[in-house]
PQR file with spaces between the fields and no chain letter, atoms N, CA, C, O and H, PARSE charges and radii, in Angstrom:
ATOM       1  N    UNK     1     -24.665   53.228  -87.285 -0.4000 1.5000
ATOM       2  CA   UNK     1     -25.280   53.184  -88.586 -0.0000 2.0000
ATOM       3  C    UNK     1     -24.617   54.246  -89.467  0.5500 1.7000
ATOM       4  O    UNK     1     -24.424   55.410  -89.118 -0.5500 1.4000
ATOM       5  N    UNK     2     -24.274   53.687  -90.701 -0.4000 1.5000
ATOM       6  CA   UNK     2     -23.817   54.593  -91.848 -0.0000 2.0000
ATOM       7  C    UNK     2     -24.813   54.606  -92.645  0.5500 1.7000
ATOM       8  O    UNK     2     -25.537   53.733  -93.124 -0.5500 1.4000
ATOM       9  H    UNK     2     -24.431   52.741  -90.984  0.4000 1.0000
ATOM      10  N    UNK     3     -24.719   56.283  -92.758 -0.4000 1.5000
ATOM      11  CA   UNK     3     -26.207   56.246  -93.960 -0.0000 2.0000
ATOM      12  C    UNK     3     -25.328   57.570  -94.940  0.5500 1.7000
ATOM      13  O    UNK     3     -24.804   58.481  -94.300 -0.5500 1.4000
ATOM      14  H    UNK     3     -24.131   56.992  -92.369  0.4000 1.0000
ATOM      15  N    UNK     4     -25.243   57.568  -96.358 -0.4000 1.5000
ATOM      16  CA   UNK     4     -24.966   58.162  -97.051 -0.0000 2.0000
ATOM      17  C    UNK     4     -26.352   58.433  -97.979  0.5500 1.7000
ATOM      18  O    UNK     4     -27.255   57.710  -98.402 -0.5500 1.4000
ATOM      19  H    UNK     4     -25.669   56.828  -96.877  0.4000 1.0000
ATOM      20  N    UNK     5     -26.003   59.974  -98.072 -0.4000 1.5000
ATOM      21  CA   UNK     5     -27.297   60.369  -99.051 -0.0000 2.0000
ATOM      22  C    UNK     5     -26.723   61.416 -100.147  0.5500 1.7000
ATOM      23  O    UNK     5     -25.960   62.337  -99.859 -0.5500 1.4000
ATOM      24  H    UNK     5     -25.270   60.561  -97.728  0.4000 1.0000
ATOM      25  N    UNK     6     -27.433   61.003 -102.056 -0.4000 1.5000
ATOM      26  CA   UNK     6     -26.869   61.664 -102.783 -0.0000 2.0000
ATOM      27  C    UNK     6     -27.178   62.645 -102.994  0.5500 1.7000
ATOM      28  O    UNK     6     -27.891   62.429 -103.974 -0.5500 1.4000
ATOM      29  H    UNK     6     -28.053   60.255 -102.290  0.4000 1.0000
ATOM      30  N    UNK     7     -27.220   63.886 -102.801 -0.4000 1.5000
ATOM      31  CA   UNK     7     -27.808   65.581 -102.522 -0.0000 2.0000
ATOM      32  C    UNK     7     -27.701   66.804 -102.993  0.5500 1.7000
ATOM      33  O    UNK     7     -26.803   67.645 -103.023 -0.5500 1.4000
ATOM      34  H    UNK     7     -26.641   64.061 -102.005  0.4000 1.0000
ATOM      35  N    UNK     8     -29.017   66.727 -103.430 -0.4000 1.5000
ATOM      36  CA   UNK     8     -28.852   67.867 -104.963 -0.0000 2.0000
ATOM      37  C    UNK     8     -29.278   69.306 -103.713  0.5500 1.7000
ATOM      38  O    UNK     8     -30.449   69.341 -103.337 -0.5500 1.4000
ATOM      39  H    UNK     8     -29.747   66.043 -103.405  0.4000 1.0000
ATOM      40  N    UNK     9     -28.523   70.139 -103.289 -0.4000 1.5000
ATOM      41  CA   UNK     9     -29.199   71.031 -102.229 -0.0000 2.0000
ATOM      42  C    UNK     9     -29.935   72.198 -102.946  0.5500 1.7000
ATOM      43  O    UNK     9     -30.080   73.237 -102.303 -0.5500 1.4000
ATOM      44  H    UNK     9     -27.571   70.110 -103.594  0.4000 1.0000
ATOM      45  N    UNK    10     -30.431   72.125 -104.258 -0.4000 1.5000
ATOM      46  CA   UNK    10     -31.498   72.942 -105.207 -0.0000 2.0000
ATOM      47  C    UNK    10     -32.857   72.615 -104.738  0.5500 1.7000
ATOM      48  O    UNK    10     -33.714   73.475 -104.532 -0.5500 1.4000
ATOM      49  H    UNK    10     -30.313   71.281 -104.780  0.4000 1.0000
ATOM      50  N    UNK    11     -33.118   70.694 -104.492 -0.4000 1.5000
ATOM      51  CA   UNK    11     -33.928   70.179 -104.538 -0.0000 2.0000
ATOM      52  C    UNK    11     -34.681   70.067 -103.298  0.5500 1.7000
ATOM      53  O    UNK    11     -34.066   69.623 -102.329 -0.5500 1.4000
ATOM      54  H    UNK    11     -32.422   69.996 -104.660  0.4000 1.0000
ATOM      55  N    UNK    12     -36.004   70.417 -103.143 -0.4000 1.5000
ATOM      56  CA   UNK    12     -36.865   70.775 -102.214 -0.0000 2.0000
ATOM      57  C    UNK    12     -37.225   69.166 -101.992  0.5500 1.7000
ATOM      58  O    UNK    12     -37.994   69.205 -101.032 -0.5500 1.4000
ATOM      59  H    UNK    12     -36.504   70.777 -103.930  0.4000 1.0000
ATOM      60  N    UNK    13     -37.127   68.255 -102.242 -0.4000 1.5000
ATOM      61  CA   UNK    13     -37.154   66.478 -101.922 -0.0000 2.0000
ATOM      62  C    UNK    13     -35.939   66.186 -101.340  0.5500 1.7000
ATOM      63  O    UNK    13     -35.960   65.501 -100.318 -0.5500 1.4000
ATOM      64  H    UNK    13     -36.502   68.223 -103.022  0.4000 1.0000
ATOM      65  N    UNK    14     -34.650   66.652 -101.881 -0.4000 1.5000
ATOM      66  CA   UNK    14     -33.650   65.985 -101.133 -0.0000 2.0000
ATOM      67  C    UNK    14     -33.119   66.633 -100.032  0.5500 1.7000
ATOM      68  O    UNK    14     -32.594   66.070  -99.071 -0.5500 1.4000
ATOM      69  H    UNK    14     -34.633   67.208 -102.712  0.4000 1.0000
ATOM      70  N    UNK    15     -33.264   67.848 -100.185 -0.4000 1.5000
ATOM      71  CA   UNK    15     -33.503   69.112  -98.669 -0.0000 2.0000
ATOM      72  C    UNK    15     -34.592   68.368  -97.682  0.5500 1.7000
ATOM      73  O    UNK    15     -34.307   68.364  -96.485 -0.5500 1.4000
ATOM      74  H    UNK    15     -33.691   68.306 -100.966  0.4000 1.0000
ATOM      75  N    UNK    16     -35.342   67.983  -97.935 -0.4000 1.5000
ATOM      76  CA   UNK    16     -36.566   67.358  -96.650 -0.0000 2.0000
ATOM      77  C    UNK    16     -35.884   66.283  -96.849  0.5500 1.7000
ATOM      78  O    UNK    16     -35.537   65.928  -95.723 -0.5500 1.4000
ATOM      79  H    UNK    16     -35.573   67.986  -98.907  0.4000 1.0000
ATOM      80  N    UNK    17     -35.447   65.482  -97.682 -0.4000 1.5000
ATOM      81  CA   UNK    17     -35.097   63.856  -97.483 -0.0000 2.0000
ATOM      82  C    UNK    17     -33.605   63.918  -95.692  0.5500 1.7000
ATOM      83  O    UNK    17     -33.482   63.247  -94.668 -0.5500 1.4000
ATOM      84  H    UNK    17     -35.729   65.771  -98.597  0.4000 1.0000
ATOM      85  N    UNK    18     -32.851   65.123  -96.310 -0.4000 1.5000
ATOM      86  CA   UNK    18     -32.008   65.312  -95.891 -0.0000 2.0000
ATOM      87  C    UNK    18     -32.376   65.629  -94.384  0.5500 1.7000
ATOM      88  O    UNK    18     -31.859   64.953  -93.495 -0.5500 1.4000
ATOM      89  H    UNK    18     -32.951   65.668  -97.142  0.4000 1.0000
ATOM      90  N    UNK    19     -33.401   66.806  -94.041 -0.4000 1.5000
ATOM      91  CA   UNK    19     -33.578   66.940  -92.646 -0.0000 2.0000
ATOM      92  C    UNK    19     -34.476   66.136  -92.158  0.5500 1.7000
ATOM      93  O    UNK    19     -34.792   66.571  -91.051 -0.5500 1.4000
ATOM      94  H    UNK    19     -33.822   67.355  -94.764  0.4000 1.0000
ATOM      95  N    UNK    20     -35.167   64.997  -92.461 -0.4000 1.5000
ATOM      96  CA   UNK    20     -35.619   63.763  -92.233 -0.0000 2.0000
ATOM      97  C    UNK    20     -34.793   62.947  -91.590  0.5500 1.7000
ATOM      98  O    UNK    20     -35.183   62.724  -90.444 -0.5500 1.4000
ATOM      99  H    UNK    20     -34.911   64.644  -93.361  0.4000 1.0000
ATOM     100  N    UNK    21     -33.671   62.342  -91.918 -0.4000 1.5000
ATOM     101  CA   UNK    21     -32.661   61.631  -91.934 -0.0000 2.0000
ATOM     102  C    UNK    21     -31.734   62.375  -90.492  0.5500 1.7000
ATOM     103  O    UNK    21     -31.346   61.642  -89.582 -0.5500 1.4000
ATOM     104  H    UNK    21     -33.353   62.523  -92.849  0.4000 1.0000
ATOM     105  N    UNK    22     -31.473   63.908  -90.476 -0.4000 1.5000
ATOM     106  CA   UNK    22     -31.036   64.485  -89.200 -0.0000 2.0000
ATOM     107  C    UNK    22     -31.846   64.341  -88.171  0.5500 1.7000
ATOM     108  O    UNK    22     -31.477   63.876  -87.092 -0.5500 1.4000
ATOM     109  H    UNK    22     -31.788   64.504  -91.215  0.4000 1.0000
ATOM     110  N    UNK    23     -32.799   64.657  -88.379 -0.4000 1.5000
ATOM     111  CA   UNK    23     -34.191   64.599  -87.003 -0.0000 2.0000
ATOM     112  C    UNK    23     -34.474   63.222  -86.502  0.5500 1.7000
ATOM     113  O    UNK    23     -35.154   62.842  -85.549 -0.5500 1.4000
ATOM     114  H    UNK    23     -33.099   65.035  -89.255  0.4000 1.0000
ATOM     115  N    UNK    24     -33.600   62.412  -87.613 -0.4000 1.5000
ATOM     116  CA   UNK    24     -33.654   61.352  -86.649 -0.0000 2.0000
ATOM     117  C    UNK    24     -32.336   60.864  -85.763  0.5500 1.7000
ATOM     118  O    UNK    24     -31.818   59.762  -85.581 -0.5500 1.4000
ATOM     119  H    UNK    24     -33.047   62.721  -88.387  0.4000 1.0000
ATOM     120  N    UNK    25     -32.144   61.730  -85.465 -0.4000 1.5000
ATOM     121  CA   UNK    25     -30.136   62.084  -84.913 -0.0000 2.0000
ATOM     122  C    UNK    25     -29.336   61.196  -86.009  0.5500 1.7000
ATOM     123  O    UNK    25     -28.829   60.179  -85.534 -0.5500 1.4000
ATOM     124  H    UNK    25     -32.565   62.625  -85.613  0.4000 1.0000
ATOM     125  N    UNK    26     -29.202   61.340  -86.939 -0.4000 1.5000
ATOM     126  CA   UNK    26     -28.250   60.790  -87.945 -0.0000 2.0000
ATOM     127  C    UNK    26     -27.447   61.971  -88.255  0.5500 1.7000
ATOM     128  O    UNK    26     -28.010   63.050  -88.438 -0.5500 1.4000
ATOM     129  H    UNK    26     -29.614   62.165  -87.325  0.4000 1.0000
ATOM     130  N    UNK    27     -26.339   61.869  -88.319 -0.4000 1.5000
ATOM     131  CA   UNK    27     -25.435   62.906  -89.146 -0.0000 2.0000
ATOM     132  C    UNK    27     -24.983   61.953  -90.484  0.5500 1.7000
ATOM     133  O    UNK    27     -24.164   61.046  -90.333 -0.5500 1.4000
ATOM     134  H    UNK    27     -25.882   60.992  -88.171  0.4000 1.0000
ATOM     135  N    UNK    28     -25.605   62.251  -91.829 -0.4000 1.5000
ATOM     136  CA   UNK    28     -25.265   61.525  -93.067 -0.0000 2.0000
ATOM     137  C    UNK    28     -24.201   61.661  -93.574  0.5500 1.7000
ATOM     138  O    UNK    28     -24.064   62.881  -93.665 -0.5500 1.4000
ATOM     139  H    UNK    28     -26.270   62.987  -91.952  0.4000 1.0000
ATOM     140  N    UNK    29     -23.013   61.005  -94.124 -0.4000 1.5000
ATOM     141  CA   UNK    29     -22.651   61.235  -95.701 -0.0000 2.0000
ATOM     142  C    UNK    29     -22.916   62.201  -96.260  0.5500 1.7000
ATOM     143  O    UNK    29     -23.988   62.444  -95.707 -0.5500 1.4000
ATOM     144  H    UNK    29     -23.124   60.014  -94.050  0.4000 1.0000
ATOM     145  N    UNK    30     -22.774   63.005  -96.976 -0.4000 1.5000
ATOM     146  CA   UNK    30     -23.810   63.735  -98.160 -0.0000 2.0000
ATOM     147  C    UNK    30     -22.389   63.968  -99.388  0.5500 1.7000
ATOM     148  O    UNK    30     -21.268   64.465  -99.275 -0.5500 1.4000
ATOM     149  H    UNK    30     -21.903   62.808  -97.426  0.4000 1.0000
ATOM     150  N    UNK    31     -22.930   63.504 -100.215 -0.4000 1.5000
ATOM     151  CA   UNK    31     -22.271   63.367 -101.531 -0.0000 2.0000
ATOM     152  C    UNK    31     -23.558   64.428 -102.548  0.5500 1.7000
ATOM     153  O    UNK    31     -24.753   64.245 -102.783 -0.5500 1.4000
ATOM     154  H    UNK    31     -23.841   63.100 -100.307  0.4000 1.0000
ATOM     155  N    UNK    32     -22.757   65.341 -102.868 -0.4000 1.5000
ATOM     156  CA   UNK    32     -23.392   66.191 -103.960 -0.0000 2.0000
ATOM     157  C    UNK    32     -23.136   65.493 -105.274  0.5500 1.7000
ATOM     158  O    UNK    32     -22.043   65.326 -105.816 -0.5500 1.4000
ATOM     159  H    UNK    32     -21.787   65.490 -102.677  0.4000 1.0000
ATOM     160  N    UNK    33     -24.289   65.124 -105.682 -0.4000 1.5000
ATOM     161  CA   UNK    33     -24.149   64.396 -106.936 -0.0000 2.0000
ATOM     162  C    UNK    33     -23.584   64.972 -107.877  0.5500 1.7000
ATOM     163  O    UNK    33     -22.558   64.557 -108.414 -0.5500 1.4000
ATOM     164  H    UNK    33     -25.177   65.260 -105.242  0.4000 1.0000
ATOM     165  N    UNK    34     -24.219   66.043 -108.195 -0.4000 1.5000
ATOM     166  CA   UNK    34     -24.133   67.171 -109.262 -0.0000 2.0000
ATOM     167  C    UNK    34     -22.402   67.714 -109.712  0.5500 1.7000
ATOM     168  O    UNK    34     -21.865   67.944 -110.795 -0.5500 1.4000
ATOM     169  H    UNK    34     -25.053   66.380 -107.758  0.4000 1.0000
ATOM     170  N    UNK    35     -21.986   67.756 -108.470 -0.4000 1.5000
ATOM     171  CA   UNK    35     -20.631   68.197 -108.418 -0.0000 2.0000
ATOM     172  C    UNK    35     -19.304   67.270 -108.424  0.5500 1.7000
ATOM     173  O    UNK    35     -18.140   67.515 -108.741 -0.5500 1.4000
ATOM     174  H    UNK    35     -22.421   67.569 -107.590  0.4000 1.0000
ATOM     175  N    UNK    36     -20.038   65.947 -107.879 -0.4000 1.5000
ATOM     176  CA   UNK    36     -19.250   64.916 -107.557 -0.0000 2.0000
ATOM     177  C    UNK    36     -19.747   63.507 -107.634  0.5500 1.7000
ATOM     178  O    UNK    36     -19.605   62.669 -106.743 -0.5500 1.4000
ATOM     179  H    UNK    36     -20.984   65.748 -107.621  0.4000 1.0000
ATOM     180  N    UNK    37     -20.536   63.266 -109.153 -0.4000 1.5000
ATOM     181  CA   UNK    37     -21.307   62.041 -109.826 -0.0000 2.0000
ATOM     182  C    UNK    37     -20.560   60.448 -109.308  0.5500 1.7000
ATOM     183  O    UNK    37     -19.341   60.419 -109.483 -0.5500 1.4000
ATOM     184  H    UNK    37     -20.652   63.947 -109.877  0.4000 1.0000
ATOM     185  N    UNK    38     -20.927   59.693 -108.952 -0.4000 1.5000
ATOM     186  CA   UNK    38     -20.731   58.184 -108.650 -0.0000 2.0000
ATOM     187  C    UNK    38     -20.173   57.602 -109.821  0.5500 1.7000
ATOM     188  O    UNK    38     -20.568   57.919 -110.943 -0.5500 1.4000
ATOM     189  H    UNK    38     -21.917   59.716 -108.810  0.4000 1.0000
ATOM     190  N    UNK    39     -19.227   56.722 -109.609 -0.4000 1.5000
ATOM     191  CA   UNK    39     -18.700   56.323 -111.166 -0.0000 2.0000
ATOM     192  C    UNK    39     -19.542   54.911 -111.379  0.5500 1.7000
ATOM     193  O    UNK    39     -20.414   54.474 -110.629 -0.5500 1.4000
ATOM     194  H    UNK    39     -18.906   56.464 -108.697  0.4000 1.0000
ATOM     195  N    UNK    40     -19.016   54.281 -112.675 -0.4000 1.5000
ATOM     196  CA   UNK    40     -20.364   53.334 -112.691 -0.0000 2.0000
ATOM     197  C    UNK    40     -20.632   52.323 -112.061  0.5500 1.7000
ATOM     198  O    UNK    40     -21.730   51.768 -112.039 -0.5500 1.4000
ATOM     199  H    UNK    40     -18.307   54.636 -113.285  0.4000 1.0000
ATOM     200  N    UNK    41     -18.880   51.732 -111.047 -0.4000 1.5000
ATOM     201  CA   UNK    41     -18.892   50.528 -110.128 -0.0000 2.0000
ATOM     202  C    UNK    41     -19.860   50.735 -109.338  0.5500 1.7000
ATOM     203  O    UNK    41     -20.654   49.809 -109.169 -0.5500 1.4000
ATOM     204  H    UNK    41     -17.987   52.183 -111.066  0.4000 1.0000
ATOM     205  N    UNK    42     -20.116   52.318 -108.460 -0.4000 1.5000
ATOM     206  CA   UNK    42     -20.598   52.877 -107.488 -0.0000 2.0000
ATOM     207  C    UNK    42     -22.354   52.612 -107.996  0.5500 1.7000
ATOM     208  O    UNK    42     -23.204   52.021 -107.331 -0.5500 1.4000
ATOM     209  H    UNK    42     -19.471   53.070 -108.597  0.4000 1.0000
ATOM     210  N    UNK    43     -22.464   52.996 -108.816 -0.4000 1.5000
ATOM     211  CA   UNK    43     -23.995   53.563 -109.578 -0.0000 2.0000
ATOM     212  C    UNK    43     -24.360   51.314 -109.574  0.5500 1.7000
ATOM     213  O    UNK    43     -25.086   50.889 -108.675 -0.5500 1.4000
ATOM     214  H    UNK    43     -21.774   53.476 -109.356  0.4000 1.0000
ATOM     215  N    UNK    44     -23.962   50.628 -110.269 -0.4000 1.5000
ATOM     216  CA   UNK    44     -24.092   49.322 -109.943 -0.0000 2.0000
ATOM     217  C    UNK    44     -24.159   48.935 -108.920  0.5500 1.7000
ATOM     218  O    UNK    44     -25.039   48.115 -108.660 -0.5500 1.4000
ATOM     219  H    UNK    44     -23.372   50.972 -110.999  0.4000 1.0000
ATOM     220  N    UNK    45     -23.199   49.397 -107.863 -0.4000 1.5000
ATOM     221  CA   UNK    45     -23.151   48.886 -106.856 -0.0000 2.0000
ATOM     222  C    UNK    45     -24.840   49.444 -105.987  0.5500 1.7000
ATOM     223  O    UNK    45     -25.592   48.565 -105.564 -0.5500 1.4000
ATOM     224  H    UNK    45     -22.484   50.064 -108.074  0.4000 1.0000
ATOM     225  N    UNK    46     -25.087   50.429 -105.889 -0.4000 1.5000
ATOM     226  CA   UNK    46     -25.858   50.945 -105.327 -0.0000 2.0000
ATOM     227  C    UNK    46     -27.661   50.686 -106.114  0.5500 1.7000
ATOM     228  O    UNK    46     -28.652   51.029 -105.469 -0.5500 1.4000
ATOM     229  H    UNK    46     -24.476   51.143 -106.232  0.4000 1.0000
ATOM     230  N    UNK    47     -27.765   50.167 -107.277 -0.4000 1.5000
ATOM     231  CA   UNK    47     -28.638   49.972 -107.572 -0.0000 2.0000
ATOM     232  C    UNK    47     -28.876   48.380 -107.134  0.5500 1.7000
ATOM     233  O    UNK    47     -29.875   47.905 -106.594 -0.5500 1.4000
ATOM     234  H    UNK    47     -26.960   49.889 -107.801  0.4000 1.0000
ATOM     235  N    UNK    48     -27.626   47.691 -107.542 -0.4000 1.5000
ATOM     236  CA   UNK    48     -28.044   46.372 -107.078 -0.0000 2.0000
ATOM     237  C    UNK    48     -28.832   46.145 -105.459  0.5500 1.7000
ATOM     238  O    UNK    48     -29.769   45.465 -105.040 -0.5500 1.4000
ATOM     239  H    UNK    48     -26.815   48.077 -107.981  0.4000 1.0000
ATOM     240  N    UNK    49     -28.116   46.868 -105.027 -0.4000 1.5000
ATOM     241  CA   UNK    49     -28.107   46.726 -103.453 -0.0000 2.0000
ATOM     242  C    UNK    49     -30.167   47.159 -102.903  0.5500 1.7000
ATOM     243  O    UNK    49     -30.968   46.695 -102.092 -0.5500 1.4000
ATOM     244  H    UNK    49     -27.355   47.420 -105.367  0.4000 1.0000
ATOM     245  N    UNK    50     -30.169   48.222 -103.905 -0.4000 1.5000
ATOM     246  CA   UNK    50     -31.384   48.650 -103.987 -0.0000 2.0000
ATOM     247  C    UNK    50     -32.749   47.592 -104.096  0.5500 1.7000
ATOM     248  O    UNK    50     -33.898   47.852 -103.739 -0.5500 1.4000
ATOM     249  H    UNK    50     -29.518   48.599 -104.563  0.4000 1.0000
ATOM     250  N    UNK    51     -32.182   46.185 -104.771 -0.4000 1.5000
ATOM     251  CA   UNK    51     -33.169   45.967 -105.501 -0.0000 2.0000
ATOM     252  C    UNK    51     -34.529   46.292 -106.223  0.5500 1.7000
ATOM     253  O    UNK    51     -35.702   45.930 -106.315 -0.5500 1.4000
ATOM     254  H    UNK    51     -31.249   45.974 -105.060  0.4000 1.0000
ATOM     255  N    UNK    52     -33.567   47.253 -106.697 -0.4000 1.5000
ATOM     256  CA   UNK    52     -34.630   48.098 -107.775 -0.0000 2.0000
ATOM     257  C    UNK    52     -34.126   47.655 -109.487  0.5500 1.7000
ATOM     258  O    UNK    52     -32.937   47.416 -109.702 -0.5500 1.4000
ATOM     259  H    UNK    52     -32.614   47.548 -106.623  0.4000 1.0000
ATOM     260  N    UNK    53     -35.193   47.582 -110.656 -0.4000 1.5000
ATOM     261  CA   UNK    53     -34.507   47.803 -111.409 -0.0000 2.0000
ATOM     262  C    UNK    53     -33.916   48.884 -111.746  0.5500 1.7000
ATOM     263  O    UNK    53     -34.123   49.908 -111.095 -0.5500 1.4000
ATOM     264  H    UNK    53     -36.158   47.776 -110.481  0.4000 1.0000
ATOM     265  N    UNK    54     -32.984   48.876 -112.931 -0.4000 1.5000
ATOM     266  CA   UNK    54     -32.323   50.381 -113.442 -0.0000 2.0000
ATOM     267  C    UNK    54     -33.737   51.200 -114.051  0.5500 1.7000
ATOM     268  O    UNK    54     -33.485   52.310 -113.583 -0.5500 1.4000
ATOM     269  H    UNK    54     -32.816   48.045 -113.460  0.4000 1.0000
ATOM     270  N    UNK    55     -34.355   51.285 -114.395 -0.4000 1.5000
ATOM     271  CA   UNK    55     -35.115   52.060 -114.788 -0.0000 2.0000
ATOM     272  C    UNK    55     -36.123   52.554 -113.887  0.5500 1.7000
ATOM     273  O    UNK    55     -36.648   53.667 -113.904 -0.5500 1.4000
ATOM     274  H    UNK    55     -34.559   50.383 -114.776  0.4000 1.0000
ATOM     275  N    UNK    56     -36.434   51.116 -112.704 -0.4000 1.5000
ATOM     276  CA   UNK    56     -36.936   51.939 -111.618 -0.0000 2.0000
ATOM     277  C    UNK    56     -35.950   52.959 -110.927  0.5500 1.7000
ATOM     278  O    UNK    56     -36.324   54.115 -110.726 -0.5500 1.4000
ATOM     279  H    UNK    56     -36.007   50.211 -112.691  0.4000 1.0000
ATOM     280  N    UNK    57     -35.022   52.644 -110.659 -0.4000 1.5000
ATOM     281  CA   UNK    57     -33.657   53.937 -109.666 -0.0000 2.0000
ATOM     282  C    UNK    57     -33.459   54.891 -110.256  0.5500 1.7000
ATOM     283  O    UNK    57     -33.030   55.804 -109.550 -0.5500 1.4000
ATOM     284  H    UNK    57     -34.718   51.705 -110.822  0.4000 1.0000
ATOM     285  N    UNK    58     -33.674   55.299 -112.091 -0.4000 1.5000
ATOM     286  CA   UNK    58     -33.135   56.076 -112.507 -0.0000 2.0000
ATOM     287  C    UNK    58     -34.440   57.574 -112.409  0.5500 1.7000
ATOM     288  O    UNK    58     -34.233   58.764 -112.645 -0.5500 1.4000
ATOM     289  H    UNK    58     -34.022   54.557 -112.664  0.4000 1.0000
ATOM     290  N    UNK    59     -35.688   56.907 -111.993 -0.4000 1.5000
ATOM     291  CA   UNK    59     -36.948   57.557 -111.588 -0.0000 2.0000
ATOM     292  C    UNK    59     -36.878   57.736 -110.131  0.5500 1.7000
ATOM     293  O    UNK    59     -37.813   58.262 -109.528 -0.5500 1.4000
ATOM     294  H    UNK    59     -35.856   55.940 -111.802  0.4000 1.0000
């Protein structure tokens, strides 16, 4: 299993999202958003996939 997660390490949600995801023996991806933003194929790609709308993902 590939699991990538986007990771603000300020954020006390994506810090627990993050050791959530280890404790379950996963070693993730981790893409720092902040430093290294998704371009917009990526940001489409990943919302579609979501089936979320954009305004739900962007919350």
């Amino acid at each position: 299993m590939t699991v990538t997660i986007y990771h603000n390490p300020k954020c006390g949600t994506s810090r627990n999202t993050l050791a959530l995801i280890r404790n379950a023996g996963v070693e993730p991806t981790i893409v720092e958003y902040l430093t290294a933003p998704p371009d917009r194929d990526t940001l489409k790609s990943l919302i579609a996939r979501s089936g979320l709308a954009v305004r739900d993902a962007i919350r």
